[in-house]
N, C-alpha and C positions, 0 to 999 in steps of 0.2 A: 651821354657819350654818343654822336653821332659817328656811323659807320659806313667807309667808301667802299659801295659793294665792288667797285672796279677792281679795290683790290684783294688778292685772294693770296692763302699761304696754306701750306698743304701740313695735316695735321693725323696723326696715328689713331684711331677710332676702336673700343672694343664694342661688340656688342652683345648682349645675351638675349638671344629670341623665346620668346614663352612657348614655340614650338622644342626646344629642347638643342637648340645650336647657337655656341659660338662662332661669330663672324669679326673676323679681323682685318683692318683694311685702312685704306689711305681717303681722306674725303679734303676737298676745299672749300676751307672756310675763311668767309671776308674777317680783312685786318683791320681791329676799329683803331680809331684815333684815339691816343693816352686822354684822359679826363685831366683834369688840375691835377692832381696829385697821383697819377699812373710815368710809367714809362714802357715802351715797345721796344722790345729786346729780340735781335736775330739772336736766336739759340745754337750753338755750336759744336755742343756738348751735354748730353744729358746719359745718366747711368742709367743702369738696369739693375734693378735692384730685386730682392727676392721680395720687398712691397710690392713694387710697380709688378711683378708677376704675377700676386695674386689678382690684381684686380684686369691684368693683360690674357688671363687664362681662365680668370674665373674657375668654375669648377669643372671645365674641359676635361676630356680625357685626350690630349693631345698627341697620343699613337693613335687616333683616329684621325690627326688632318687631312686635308684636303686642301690643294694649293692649285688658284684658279685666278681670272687677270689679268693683265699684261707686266711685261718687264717695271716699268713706270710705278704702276696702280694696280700690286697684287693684293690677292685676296684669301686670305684661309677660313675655311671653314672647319668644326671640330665640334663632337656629339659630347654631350654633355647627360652622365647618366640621371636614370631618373629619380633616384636616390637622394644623387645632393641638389635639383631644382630648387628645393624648398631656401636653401641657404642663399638661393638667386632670386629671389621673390624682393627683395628690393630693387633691381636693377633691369628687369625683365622689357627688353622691347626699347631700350632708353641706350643709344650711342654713346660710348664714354669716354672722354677723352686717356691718355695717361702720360705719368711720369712725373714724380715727387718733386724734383730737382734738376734742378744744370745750371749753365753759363753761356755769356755769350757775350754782345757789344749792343750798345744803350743806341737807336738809330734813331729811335723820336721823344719828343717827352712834353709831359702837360706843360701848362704855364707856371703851377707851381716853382718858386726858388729852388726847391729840393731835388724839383722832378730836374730841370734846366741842368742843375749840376752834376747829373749824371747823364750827361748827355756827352757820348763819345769814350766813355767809361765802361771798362767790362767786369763785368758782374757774375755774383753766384745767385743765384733765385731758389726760391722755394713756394709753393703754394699749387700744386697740379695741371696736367698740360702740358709736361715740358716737351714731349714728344710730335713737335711740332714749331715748323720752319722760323715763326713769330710770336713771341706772345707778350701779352699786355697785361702788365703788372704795376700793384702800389709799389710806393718808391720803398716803406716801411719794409720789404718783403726782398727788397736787394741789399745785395751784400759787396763794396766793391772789394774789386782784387787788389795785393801791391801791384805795383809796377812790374814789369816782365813776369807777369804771371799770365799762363793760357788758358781759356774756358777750358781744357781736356782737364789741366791743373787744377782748375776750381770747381768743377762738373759736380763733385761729392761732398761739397762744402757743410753739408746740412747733416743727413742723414745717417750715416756713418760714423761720424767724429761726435756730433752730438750724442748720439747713442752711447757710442762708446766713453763718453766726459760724463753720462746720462746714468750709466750701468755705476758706475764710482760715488760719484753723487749722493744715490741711491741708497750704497753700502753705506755709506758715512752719516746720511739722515737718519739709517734707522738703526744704527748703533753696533755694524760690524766692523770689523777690523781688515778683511781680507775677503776676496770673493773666486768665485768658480765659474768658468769659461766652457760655452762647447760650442762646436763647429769653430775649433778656436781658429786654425789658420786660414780664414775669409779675409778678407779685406779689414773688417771690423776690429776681429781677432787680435790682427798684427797692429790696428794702432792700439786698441787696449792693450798690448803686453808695452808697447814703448810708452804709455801713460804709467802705467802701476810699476816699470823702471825707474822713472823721472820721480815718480811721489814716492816712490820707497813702500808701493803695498803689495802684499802677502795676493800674485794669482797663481791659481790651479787651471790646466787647458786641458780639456779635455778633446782630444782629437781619433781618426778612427783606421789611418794610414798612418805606416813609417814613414812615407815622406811628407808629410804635414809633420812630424816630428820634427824632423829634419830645417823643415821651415820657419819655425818658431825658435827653436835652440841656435837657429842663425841669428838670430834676432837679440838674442841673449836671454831666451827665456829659460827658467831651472827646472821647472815643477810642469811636466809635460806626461799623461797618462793615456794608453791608447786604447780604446774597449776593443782594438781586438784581439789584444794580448789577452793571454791565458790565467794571467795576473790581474788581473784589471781593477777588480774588487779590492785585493788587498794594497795595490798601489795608489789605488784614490786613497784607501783608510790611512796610509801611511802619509799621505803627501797632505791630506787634511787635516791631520794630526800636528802636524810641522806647522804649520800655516795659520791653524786657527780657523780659518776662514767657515760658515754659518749661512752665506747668503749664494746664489748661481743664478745666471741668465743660460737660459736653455733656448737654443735659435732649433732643437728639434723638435721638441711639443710632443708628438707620438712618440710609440714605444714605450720601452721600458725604464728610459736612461732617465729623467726626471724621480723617478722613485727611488735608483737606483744611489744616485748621488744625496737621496734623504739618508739613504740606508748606511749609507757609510759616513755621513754623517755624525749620524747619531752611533756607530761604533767609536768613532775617533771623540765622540767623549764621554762616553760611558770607559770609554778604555782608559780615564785618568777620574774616575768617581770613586770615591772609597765605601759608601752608602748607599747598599740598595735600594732603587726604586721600581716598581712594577707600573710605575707611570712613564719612565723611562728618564732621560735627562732635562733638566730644568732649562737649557739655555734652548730659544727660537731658535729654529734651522727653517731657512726659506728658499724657496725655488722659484723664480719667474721665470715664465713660459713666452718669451717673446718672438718668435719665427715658428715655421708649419711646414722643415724640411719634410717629416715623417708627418705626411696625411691622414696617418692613422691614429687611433686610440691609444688617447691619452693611460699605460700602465702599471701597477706598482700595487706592492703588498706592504700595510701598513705596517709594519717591524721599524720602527725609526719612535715609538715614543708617541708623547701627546701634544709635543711642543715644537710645533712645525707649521707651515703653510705652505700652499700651491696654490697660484695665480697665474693672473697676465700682468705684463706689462711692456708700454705702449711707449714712445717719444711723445708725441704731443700731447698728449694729458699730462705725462710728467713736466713738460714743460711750462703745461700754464698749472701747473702744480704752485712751481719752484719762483713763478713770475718773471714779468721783463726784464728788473733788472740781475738778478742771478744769469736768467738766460744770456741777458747782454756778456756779462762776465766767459761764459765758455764760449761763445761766439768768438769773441776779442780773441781766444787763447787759442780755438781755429785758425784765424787768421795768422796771427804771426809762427803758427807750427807747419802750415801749411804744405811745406814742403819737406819735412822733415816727420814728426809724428802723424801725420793725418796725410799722408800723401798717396795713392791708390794708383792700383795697377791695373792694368787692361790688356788682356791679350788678343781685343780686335775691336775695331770701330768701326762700323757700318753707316749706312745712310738708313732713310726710312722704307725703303722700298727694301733694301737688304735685308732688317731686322726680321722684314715678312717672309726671308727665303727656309726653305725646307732647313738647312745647313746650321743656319743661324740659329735658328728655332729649336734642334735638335743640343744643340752646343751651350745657350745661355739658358734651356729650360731646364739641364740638369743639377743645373744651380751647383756647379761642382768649384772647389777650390783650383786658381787661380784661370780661370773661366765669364773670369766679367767682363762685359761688354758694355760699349759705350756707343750711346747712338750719335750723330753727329747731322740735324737733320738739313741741313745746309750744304753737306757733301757733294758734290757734283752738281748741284742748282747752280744754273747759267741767266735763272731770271730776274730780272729787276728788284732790287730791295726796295723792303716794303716801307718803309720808314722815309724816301725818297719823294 
């Protein structure tokens, strides 16, 4: 791939210094020309996801920022304790780009057939970098849009909807019937509950505000339990008990609530066993642990029995789990729900120089429901495309 350093596209940068600071900032980096089978996509849209946080924050203590720069080409800086360096010892000293995903318009492409036919076609991407004006990508890695669909439209194509087709999947491979939800009303949340309406499966949400209640039973959801009702415990047992359901994806990680949801678990069926066991119930209850709202320690008192597990689990390993063509299959089923099951909300899109601002940073780092943001890194660029 030969690269024209003339041209340049401006590109969102973390970095973890092995003095103990994260440095966040804008740098310009040259746009190469697509290979035989790449394409160069103006990016127009790309989400902020609580992935792209982890690796945009690192282990920051981010009420320590520092905001420095110009309006253009700000720059934060933010201390980084010394406790979790160690967790940053692979990335130490090394600029990194971010952002999972997004969309945009195809403005160059290799000589490949493949690459060619997406040439003037707007696309969802996936593969890292998106947080930046340009990027050059296999053609294998674009997704095109329908017709009158907008990169804002297609921005989440990946991430989200897969996860959420990913979490269903999951329950069905490993032989449960119905599954359990937290931090249900996110983005994710709300297309799983209109997946498991469509499929006719048994979810449990577990949410932690009345009005995330409120959110989800607009939606048509039934079985909605809030930890911070005073009931909490015996509401999950009863709603798990209805439901069946054996398996949960936990987007908290810390705390208490991943034990908590074993533990009532395993009362909703010991509460239909006629034979005591002092090993507790025979059926698997599982908990994956796939998000890090609560930074804290993973906790929980083992009263749930001996027939359980805690884990993680990931989209992309599950995906080359399940293989291309399965993959293919929920891709396809993305696409044409797009606007309907899978469709995400944003209540503000920025440019790349905004996502840097104090405001911004305070608002998408709380990772709070309905608080996503979408960066848009094209917004107010008055300079020549790079694909020209």
């Amino acid at each position: 791939m030969t690269i024209d350093q003339t041209r340049t596209t401006l590109q969102l940068r973390s970095l973890v210094r092995s003095s103990g600071e994260l440095e966040l900032s804008l740098a310009s980096v040259a746009v190469p020309d697509p290979a035989f089978d790449e394409v160069l996509v103006r990016i127009e849209a790309s989400p902020l996801n609580p992935s792209d946080l982890g690796l945009l924050f690192g282990a920051a203590d981010m009420s320590t920022a520092t905001f420095s720069g110009t309006a253009t080409h700000p720059v934060v800086t933010a201390s980084i304790p010394g406790r979790s360096m160690n967790a940053m010892a692979g990335r130490l000293d090394e600029s990194m780009p971010v952002g999972n995903e997004g969309a945009g318009v195809v403005v160059n492409a290799g000589s490949s057939a493949a690459a060619q036919a997406l040439l003037g076609e707007t696309v969802a991407l996936i593969g890292g970098a998106m947080y930046t004006q340009h990027r050059c990508i296999k053609t294998d890695q674009c997704l095109v849009l329908p017709a009158g669909t907008t990169p804002a439209e297609g921005a989440s194509c990946f991430v989200n909807p897969l996860t959420a087709l990913g979490m269903v999947e999951t329950m069905r491979r490993e032989g449960h019937t119905a599954l359990v939800h937290t931090a249900a009303a996110s983005n994710l949340g709300q297309m799983l509950n209109k997946i498991c309406l469509q499929d006719q499966i048994g979810l449990v949400n577990i949410v932690r505000k009345p009005e995330q209640e409120d959110i989800l039973r607009a939606l048509g959801a039934t079985r909605v339990c809030n930890t911070s009702a005073p009931t909490f415990m015996q509401d999950l047992t009863e709603t798990l008990a209805a439901t069946g359901a054996t398996i949960a994806f936990d987007a908290t990680g810390g705390g208490t609530l991943a034990g908590q949801i074993l533990t009532c678990m395993e009362a909703a069926l010991t509460g239909t066993v006629k034979v005591y066991s002092r090993y507790g119930s025979t059926t698997h209850k599982q908990v994956y642990i796939y998000g890090r709202l609560d930074a804290g320690p993973t906790e929980f008192t083992g009263n749930f029995g001996m027939a359980w597990g805690m884990g993680g689990w990931l989209l992309f390993p599950f995906l080359e789990d399940i293989g291309p063509a399965a993959t293919q299959k929920l891709r396809e089923r993305v696409v044409a729900e797009l606007k309907t099951t899978f469709l995400s909300h944003y209540s503000r899109t920025v440019s790349l120089a905004e996502a840097l601002q104090p405001d911004a940073i305070a608002a998408y780092g709380r990772r709070a429901t309905g608080e996503k943001y979408l960066i848009n890194p094209n917004k107010g660029y008055a300079g020549r495309d790079a694909g020209a």
